[in-house]
C-alpha positions in Angstrom: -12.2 -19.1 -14.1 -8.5 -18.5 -15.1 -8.3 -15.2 -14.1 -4.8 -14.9 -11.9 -5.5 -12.6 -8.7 -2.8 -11.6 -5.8 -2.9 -13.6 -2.7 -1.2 -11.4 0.3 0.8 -13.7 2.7 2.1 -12.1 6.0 5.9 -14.1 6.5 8.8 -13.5 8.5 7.7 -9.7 9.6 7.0 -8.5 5.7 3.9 -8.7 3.3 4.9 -10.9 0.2 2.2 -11.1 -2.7 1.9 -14.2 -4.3 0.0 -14.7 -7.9 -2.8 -17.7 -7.9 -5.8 -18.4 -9.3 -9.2 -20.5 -9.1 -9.3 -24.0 -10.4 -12.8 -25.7 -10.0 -13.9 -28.8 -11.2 -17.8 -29.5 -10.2 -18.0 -29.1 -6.8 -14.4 -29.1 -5.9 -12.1 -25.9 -5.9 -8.3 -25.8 -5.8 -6.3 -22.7 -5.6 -3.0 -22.9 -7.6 -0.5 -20.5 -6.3 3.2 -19.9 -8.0 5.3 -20.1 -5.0 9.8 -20.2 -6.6 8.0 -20.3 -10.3 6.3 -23.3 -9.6 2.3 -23.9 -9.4 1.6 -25.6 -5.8 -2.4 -26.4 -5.3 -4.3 -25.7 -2.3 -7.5 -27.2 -1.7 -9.6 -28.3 1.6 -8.8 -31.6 3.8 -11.6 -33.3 5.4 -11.2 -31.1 8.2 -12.1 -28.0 6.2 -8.5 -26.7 6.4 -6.4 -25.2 3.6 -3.1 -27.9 2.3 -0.9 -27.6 -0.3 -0.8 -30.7 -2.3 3.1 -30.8 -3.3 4.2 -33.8 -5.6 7.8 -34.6 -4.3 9.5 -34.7 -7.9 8.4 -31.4 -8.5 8.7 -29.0 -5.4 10.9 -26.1 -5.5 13.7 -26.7 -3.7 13.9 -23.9 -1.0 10.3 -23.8 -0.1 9.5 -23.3 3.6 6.5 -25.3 5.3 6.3 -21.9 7.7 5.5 -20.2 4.4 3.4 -22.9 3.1 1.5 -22.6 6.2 1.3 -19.1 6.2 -0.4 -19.3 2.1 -3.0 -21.4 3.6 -3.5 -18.9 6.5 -3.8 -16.1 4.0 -6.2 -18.3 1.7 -8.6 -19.1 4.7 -8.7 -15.8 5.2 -9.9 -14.2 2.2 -12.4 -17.0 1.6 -13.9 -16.2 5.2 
């Protein structure tokens, strides 16, 4: 599936829409949301919780872990 869909992330009082979409690969399923232009990927820990896997040469350079925490929020709850 490489259809791009809208992810709605409540942060800091407002509603910002970010664009992501499905990666799967067998079993396993990442999400790949643009966050500052640049593809982050979401996928499950062992815990069954939502992470953004972030390689440290390429993360953008303001991100926030409140917002990265509030993605994962918003992801959880659309999948639920």
């Amino acid at each position: 599936m490489d259809e791009e869909f809208y992810i709605p992330v409540f942060y800091k009082g407002g509603e910002v829409n970010f664009t992501a979409r499905l990666i799967s690969s067998g079993y396993v399923y990442k999400i790949e949301v643009t966050v500052a232009e640049s593809p982050l990927l979401y996928e499950k820990d062992d815990e069954g919780e939502w992470r953004a896997l972030i390689d440290p040469e390429n993360v953008p350079r303001h991100i926030d872990v409140e917002l990265l925490k509030a993605i994962s929020l918003s992801i959880d709850e659309i999948l639920a």
